[in-house]
GUMARVEX-680885 format. One record per residue (C-alpha): x, y, z; residue in one letter. Coordinates in pm, whole numbers, padded with zeros to 5 digits, always signed. Example, Ala and Ser with C-alpha at 12.3 -4.5 7.8 and 13.67 -1.06 7.14 Angstrom:
<rs>
+01230-00450+00780A;+01367-00106+00714S;
</rs>
This chain:
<rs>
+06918-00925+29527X;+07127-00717+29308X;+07014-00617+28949X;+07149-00710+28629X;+07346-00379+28596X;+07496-00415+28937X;+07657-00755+28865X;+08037-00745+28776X;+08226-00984+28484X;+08416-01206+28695X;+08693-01103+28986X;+08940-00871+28766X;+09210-01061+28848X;+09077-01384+28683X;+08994-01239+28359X;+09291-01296+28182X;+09396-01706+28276X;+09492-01760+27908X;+09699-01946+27753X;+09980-01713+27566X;+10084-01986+27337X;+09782-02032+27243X;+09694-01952+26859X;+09348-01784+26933X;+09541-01555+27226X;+09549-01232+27091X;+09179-01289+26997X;+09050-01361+27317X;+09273-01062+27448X;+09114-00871+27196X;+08781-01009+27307X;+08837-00885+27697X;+08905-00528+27592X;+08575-00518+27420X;+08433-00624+27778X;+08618-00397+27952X;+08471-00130+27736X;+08120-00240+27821X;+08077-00389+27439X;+07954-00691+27558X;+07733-00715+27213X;+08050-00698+27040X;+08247-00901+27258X;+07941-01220+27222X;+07986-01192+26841X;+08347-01255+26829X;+08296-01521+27106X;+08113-01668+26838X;+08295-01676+26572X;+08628-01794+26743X;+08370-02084+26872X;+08340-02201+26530X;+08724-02276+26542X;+08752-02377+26889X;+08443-02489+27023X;+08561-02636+27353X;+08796-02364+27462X;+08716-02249+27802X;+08782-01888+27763X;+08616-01837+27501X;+08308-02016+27652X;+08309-01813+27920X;+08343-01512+27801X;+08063-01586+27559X;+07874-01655+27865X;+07980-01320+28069X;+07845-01133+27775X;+07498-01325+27741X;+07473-01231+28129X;+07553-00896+28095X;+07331-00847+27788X;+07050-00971+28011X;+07006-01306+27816X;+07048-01525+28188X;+06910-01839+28039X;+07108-01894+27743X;+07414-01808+27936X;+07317-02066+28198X;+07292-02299+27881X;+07626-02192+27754X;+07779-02281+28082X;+07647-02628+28094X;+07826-02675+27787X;+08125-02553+27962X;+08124-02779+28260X;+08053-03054+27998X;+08436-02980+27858X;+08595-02833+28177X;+08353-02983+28509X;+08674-02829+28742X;+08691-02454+28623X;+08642-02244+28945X;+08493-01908+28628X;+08212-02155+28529X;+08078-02193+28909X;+08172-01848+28974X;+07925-01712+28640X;+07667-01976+28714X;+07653-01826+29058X;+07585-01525+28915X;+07363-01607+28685X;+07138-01721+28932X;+07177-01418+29154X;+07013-01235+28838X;+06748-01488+28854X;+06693-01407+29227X;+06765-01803+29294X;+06972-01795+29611X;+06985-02175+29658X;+07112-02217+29363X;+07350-01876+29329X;+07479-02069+29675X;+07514-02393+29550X;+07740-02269+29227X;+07946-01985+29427X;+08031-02260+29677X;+08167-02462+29417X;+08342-02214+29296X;+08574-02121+29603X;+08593-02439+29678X;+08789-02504+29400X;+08930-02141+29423X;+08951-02013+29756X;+09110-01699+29608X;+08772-01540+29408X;+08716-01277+29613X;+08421-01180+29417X;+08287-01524+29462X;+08274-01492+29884X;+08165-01127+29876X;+07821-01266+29702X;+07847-01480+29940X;+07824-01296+30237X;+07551-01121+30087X;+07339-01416+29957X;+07442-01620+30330X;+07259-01265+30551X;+06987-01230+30345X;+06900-01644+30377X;+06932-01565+30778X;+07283-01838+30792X;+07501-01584+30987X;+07758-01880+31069X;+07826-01936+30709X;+07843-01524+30614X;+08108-01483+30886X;+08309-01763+30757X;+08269-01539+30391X;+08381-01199+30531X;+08696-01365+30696X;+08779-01480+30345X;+08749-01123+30196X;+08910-00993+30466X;+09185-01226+30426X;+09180-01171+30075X;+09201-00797+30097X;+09484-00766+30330X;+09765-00974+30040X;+09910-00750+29793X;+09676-00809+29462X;+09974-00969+29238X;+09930-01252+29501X;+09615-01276+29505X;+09588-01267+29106X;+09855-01526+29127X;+09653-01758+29367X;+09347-01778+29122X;+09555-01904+28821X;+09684-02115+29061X;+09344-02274+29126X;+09270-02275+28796X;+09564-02496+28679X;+09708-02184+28520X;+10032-02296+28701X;+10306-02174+28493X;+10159-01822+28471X;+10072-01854+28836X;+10491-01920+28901X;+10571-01658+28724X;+10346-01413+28845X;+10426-01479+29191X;+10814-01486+29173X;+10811-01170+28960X;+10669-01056+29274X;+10932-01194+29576X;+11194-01044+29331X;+11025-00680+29330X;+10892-00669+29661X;+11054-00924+29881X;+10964-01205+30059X;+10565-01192+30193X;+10425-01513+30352X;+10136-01585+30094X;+10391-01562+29818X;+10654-01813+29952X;+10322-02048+30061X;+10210-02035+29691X;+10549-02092+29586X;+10572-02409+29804X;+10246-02528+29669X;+10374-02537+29300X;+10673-02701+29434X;+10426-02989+29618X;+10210-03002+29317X;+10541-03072+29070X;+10695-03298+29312X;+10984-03091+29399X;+10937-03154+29757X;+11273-02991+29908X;+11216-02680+29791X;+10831-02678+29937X;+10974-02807+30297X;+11231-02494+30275X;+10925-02292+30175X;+10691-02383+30439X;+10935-02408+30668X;+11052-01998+30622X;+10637-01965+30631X;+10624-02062+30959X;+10936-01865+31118X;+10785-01570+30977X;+10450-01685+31049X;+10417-01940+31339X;+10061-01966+31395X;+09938-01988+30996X;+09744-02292+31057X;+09683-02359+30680X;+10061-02363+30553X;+10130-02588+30879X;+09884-02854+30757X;+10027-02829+30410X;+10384-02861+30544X;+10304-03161+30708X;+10165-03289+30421X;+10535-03239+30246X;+10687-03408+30506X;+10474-03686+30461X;+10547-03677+30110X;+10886-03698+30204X;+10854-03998+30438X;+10998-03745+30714X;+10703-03928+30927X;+10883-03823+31295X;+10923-03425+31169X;+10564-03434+31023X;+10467-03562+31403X;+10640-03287+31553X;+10472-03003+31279X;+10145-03155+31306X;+10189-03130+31694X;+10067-02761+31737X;+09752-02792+31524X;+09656-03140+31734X;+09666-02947+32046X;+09495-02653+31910X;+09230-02874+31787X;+09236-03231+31913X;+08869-03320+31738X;+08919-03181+31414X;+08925-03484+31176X;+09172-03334+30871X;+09426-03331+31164X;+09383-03647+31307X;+09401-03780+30948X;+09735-03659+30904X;+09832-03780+31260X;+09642-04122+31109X;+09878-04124+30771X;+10211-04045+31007X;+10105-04380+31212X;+10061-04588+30894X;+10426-04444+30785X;+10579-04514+31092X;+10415-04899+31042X;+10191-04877+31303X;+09860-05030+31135X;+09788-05191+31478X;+09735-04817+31637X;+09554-04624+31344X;+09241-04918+31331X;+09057-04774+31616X;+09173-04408+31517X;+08968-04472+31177X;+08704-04657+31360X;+08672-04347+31623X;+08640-04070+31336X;+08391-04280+31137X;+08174-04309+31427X;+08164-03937+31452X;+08072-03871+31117X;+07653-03802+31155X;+07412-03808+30882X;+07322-03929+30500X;+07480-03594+30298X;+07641-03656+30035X;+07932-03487+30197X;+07932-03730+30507X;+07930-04068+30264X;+08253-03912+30088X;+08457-03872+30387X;+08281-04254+30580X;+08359-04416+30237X;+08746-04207+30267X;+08808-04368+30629X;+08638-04696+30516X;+08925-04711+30202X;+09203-04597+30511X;+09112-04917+30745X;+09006-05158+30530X;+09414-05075+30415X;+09519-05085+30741X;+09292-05398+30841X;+09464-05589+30512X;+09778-05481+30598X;+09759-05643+30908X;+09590-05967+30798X;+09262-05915+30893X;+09122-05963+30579X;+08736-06005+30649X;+08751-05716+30849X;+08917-05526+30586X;+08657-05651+30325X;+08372-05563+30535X;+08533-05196+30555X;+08581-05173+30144X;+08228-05261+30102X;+08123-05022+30362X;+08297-04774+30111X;+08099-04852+29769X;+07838-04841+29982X;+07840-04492+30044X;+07993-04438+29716X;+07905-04688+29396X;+08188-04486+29208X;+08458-04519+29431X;+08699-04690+29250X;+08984-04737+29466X;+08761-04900+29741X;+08624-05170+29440X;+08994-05247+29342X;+09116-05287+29714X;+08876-05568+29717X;+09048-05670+29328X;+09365-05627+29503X;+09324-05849+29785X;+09364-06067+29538X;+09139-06366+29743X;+08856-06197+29729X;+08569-06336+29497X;+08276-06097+29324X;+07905-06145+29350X;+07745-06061+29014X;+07544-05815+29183X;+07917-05585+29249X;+07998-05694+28906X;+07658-05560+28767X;+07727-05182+28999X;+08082-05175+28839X;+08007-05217+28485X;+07712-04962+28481X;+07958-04669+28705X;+08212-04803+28458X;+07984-04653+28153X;+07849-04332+28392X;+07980-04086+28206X;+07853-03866+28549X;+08203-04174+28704X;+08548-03943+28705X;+08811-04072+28501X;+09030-04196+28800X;+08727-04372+28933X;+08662-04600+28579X;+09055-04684+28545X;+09036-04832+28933X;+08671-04971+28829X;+08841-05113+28494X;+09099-05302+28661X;+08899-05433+28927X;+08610-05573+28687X;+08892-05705+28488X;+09001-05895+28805X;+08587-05997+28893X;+08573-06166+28508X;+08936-06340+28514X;+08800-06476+28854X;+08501-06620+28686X;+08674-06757+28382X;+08534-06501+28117X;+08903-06382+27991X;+08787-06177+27668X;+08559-05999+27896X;+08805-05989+28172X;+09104-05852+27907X;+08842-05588+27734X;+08860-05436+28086X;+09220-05461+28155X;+09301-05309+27809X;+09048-05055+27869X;+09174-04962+28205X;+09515-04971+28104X;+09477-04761+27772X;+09300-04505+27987X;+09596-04443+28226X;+09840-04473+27991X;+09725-04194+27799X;+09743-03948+28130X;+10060-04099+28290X;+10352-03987+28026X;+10579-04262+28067X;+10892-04193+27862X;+11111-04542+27841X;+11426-04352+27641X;+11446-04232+28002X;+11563-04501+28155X;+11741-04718+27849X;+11941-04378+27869X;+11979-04405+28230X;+12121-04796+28155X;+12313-04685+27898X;+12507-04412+28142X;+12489-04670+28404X;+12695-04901+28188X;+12936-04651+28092X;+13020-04520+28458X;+13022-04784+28647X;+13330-05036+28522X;+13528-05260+28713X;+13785-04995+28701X;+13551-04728+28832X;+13476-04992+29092X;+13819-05076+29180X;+13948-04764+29236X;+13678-04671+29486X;+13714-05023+29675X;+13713-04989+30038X;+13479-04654+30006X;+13128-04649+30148X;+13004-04679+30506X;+13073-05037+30664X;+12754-05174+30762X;+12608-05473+30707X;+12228-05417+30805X;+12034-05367+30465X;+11895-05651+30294X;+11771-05518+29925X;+11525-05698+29756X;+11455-05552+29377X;+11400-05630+29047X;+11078-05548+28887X;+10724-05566+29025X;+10499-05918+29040X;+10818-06070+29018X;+10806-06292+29375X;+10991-05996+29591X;+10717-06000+29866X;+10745-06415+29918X;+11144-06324+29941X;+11062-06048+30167X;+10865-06273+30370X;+11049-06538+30394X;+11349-06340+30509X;+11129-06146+30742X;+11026-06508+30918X;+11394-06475+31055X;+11457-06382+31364X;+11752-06156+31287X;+11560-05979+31018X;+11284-05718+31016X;+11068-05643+30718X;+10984-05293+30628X;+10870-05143+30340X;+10948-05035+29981X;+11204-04775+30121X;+11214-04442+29913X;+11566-04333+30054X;+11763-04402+29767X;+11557-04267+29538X;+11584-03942+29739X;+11985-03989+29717X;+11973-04023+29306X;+11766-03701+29335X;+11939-03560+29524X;+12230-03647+29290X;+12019-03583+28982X;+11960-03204+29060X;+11670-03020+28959X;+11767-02914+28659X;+11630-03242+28463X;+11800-03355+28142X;+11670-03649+27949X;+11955-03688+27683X;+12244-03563+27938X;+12154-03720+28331X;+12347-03552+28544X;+12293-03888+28754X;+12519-04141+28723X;+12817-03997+28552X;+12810-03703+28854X;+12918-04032+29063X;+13281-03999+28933X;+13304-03708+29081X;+13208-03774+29449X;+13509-03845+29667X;+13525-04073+29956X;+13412-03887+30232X;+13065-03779+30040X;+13043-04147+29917X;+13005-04252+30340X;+12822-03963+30410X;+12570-04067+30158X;+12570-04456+30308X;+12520-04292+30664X;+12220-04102+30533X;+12048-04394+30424X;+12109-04581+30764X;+11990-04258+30955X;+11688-04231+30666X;+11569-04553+30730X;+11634-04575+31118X;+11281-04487+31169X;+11103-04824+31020X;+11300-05048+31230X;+11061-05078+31529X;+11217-05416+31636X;+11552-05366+31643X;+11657-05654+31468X;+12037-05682+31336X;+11915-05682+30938X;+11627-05500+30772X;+11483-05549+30424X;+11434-05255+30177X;+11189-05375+29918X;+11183-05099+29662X;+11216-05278+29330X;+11336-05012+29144X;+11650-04988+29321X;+11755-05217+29040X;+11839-04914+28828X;+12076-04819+29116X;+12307-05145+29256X;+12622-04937+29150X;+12574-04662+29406X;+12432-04930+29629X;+12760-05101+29595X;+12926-04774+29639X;+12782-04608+29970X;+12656-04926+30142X;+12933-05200+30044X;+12878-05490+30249X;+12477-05464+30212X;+12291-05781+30024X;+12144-05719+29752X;+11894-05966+29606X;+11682-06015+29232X;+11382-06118+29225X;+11350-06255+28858X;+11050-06444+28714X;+10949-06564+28345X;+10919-06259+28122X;+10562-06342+28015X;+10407-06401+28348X;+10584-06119+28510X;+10473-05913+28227X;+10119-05934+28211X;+10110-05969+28573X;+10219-05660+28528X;+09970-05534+28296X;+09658-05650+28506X;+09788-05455+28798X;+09688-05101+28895X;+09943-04938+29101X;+09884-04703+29415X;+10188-04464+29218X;+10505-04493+29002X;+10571-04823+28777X;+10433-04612+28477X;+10606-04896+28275X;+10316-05098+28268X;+10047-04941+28114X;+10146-05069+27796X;+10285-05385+27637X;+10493-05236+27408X;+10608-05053+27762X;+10691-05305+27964X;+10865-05494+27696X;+11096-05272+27662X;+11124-05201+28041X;+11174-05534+28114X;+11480-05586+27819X;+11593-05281+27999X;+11578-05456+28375X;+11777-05763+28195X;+12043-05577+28008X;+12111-05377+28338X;+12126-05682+28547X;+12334-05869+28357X;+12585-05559+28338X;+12590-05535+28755X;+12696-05954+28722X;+12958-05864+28487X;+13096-05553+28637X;+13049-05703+29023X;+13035-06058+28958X;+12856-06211+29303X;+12774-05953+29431X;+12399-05993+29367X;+12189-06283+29426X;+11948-06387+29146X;+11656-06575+29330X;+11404-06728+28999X;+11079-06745+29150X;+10978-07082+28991X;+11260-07210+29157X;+11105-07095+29488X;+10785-07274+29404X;+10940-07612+29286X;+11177-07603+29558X;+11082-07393+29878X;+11379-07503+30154X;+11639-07547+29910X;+11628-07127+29833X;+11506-07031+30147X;+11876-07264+30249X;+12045-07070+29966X;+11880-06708+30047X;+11971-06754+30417X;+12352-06839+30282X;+12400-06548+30091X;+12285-06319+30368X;+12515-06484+30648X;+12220-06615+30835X;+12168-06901+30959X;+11828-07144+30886X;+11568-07140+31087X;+11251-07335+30994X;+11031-07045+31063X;+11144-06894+30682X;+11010-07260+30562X;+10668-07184+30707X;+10696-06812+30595X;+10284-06793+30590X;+10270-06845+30982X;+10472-06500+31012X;+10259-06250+31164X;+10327-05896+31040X;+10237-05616+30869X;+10272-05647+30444X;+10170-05374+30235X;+10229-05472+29907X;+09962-05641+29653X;+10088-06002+29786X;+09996-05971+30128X;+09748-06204+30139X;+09928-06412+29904X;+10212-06479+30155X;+09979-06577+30400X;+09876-06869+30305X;+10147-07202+30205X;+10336-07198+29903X;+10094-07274+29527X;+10149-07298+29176X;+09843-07161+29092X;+09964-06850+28988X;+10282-06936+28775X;+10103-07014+28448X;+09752-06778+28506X;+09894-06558+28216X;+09857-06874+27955X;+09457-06786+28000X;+09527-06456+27795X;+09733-06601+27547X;+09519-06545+27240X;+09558-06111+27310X;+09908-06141+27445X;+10116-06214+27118X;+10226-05826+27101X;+10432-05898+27393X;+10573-06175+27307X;+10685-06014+27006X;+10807-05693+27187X;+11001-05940+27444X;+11175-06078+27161X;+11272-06440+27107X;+11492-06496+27393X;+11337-06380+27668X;+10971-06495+27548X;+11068-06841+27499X;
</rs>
């Protein structure tokens, strides 16, 4: 083992991921100098003191810790670090110094365990696999030391401002990290590792076209670099390009047909392409593979468990699909997305002893955040179920407080994208752009806002033999980005006013993009398709504009049921709105004003379909539905529930079964908390 002198800091390049707004930077600057000059005595007493102002700060924590190392005082810096992965569990330094703390204690299980960790987190420590390699010959595991020197190896052959970039990268030090490594392609030009870093910002801040251009100038330059293939197929599935993530993903699948991260992407294109039917015995096939009781093997059975008990629902096989959730808290108590699959069947009923697991991993404070907000909602859904509503709201308010304080849902973002929307699109601006847009009739939206009956629509219109159900579509969101720009303003959109300025031939070209976009989810053929994406209610001008003869239908329900529906439920992504009451107040006034300005400004055009009205009187809407879309009735829409097909959203099982009232008036249980929103709703719509 090497001695106490031989042991280094940290990797060079990592010592500096601070913070230069920060008001204790200089300090800690100051503090790194004093390290660099081997005053590591110095360096611990100033640690200390800035401690006393900032006693959480990683930096300074770490540093502190570095010194105590290098001063020879192992176990209190091993105690210092604990306290650091108490504050910051995911900080790639704090494995990295454990590790090395333990290599001065001549531990090499443990110096393992830690520097593992550590490039697991951050594959680019280089210091971190060079103990490795060391610490894996000298415990006789040759596989695992050759696996190391590749890394260093790899590591040594990229310029060092890339490799420097690449650790604040894994450190979340993301904006240094961007500008580190585009100082870089400016100076030097453009170098593989730097444009694949570059396109992993891009993924991680959603700005997914300029990753797939990344990645995609990666692989001309270098075709067989197996790890920016896999993460440009994971763009593409970002992107819902599900046939060009087949064809990138095809090279690695031949190269390595067993490998189970591929076959999970290959897996995730299926379910894209809606074919749940096909990835069931893909999941079942890798989960029989998967040997053993590690801790490592539960994560990835109770993974593919989550994966087909989705695809099992989505089908309708909803024992099956319960069996596979339970499979997954099984191997994992925490898992909260597998607990509020079963919530989110919506059917499914609780046994106090899965109540009893999910309040005490609710209180683990060892349970990750995302875990407790899934495990929140779901024991909020277990208690409603049994009838105990303060219980049951205690753990929706809980759940929902703790995601709204992460999410950073800004409503003056869209009451200023209703307010432009009002003031661009007029029945002038309409008028003089009549006749524009691409002349088919297939689409079939179905919008408004969540909870609000657009899956029993969907269903019943997908009962129709003319009509295929697909999905919440995401292609005209990517048109209004693509619109939008990158450049985002909040006060001044660039999206909708830039629609005056589009001319007829890019107002088509943007209606044949959409049919071409979508082409890929209509496996039947059928003459109509549905596109179920509720937000699209934001967007029925451009709608109008690109795809003029499509159908556009709103889904509208009471405010206070459709409201707290919305509250109790934990969405898979977006719908930040409803995290809040005070939120989805304000979204919903919002939804309302907007609607009524599309039925003043295009009076007709869209169908408002109350979902009470649905429940009171099933064959006189679906008659009045099947009107406004041109079709003609078939009984089949009337006994929607017999309709065997895929759903995917949180009604699925809902629409299986005959129409009920049982749902219309559930919010009335959790009147006594919910006077907030009928205040925020104001008097007219809460009435």
């Amino acid at each position: 083992m090497a001695t106490q002198s031989d042991l280094p800091i940290s990797d060079k390049a990592s010592s500096a991921p601070l913070n230069p707004a920060s008001p204790l930077a200089a300090e800690i600057a100051d503090l790194r100098a004093l390290q660099a000059k081997d005053d590591h005595a110095g360096a611990l007493v100033g640690a200390h003191r800035l401690l006393e102002v900032d006693p959480t700060n990683r930096d300074i924590l770490l540093i502190a810790a570095q010194s105590l190392r290098l001063t020879q005082q192992t176990q209190a810096a091993l105690d210092l670090l604990n306290r650091l992965a108490q504050h910051h569990p995911q900080f790639s330094q704090m494995f990295l110094e454990r590790g090395l703390c333990h290599v001065a204690r001549r531990d090499a299980p443990a110096a393992i365990a830690d520097l593992r960790a550590a490039v697991m987190i951050n594959s680019a420590l280089t210091m971190g696999w060079h103990m490795l390699v060391g610490l894996y010959r000298m415990t006789g595991d040759a596989a695992s030391a050759e696996v190391a020197v590749k890394q260093v190896a790899h590591l040594n052959s990229i310029p060092p401002p890339i490799v420097h970039a690449k650790q604040l990268f894994g450190d979340g030090e993301v904006d240094d990290a961007e500008m580190q490594i585009r100082r870089f392609l400016i100076e030097a030009g453009d170098h593989p590792e730097a444009m694949r870093l570059l396109a992993q910002i891009g993924h991680m801040r959603n700005v997914l076209d300029d990753a797939e251009t990344l990645y995609a100038g990666v692989l001309l330059m270098v075709p067989e670099h197996h790890e920016a293939r896999s993460e440009y197929v994971q763009v593409l599935i970002a992107r819902h390009k599900f046939p060009q993530a087949r064809d990138a993903l095809e090279p690695l699948l031949k190269l390595d047909p067993s490998k189970h991260a591929h076959r999970i992407q290959a897996a995730t294109i299926q379910v894209g392409l809606g074919d749940f039917e096909g990835v069931i015995p893909a999941y079942r096939e890798m989960l029989a593979e998967i040997p053993g009781d590690t801790l490592m093997a539960r994560v990835r059975r109770a993974d593919l468990n989550l994966w087909l008990g989705h695809a099992l629902k989505t089908e309708g096989r909803t024992a099956e699909a319960i069996e596979a959730y339970m499979a997954a808290t099984a191997d994992r108590p925490d898992f909260g997305d597998a607990w509020w699959s079963l919530a989110n069947l919506k059917t499914y009923r609780f046994t106090a002893d899965s109540i009893a697991v999910m309040r005490d991993r609710l209180d683990d404070v060892a349970t990750t955040e995302v875990d407790r907000v899934h495990i929140a909602f779901a024991l909020g859904k277990a208690l409603e179920d049994q009838g105990d509503y303060a219980a049951s709201w205690a753990a929706y308010d809980r759940g929902n407080a703790m995601h709204r304080a992460s999410n950073g849902f800004l409503p003056e973002f869209f009451e200023t994208n209703t307010r432009e929307q009002k003031r661009v699109c007029t029945p002038s601006f309409f008028a003089a752009r009549k006749g524009w847009g691409l002349d088919d009739p297939s689409p079939i939206f179905v919008l408004g806002l969540p909870r609000s009956g657009s899956t029993l629509i969907e269903q019943i219109l997908a009962s129709h033999s003319m009509v295929e159900g697909t999905q919440e579509l995401p292609d005209i969101q990517r048109i209004v980005h693509e619109l939008q720009g990158r450049e985002l303003n909040f006060d001044e959109p660039r999206y909708p006013g830039v629609l005056e300025e589009l001319d007829a031939d890019a107002i088509r070209k943007f209606g044949e993009q959409y049919i071409a976009d979508t082409m890929p989810n209509r496996a039947l053929g059928r003459p109509y398709f549905i596109d179920k994406m509720p937000n699209n209610f934001r967007h029925v001008g451009l709608i109008h504009l690109i795809l003029p003869n499509a159908k556009i239908i709103d889904a509208r329900r009471d405010p206070m049921a459709c409201c707290f529906s919305n509250f109790k439920q934990l969405f898979a992504q977006g719908q930040e709105f409803t995290y809040g009451l005070e939120d989805i107040a304000r979204y919903y006034r919002t939804y309302v004003e907007l609607m009524d300005h599309w039925d003043a400004v295009l009076p007709g055009r869209v169908l408002r379909v109350q979902h009470e009205d649905v429940i009171d009187d099933l064959e006189g809407n679906v008659r009045r539905i099947l009107d406004y879309c041109g079709l003609p009735f078939e009984d089949a829409c009337v006994e929607f529930h017999k309709t065997k097909r895929s759903v995917r959203t949180p009604s699925s099982e809902q629409v299986r079964q005959p129409i009920f009232r049982d749902g219309l008036d559930q919010w009335k249980n959790f009147e006594p908390w919910l006077a907030p929103l009928r205040e925020f709703l104001g008097p007219e719509l809460a009435k």
